[in-house]
N, C-alpha and C positions, 0 to 999 in steps of 0.2 A: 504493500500500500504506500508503502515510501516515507520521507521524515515525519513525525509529527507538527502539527502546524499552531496547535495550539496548546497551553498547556495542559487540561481535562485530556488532548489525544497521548502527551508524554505519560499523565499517571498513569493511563488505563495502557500504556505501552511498558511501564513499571510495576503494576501490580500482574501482571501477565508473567514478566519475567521473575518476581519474587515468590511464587508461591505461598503456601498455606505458612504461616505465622502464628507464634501462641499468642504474641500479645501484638497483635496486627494495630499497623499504622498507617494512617493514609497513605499513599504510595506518593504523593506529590509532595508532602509535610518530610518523607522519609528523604524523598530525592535530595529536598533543598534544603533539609539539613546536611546533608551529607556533603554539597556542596559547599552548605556556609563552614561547617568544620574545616573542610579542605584548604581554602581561599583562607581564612582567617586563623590558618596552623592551630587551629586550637589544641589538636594533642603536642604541638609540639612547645605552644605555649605552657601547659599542663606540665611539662615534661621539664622544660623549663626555668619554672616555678618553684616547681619543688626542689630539683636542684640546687638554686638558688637559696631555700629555704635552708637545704642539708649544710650547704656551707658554712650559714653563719650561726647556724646549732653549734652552743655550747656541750662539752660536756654533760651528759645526764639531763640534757634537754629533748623536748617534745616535741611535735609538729603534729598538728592537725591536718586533715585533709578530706573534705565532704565530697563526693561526688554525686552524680544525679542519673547518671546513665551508667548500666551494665561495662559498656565499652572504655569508658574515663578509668571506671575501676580496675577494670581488667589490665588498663596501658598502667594504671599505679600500683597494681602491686606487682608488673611484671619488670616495672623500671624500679623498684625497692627494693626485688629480690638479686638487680644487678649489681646494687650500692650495699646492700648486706653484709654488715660487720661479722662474725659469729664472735 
């Protein structure tokens, strides 16, 4: 049928390619976020951040860190477990 021309033809051209979902998201909401992540480096902002955090921890010092999505979390404790003291 050829590119989509509008955006309603892109979601329904991304909900096709994503399949069943547990906790299903609009496919247009899913796309542009994913774009806005991408364009605005947010995990690499995320990454970072905390970084930045680790360094100026003291000694016997804390860091918080909230995340809001499965995927945030997953990039923090996959970059925690690279920085891991034992």
């Amino acid at each position: 049928p050829g590119a989509p021309k509008t955006t309603r033809e892109f979601s329904d051209l991304v909900a096709a390619c994503r399949g069943y979902e547990y906790q299903a998201m609009n496919s247009a909401k899913a796309t542009f976020q994913a774009l806005r992540i991408h364009l605005n480096d947010e995990f690499g902002q995320l990454q970072g951040g905390v970084a930045a955090s680790l360094d100026m921890l003291h000694l016997g010092g804390r860091v918080g860190v909230l995340t809001w999505k499965h995927s945030e979390c997953a990039l923090l404790v996959e970059y925690l477990r690279t920085v891991e003291v034992a």
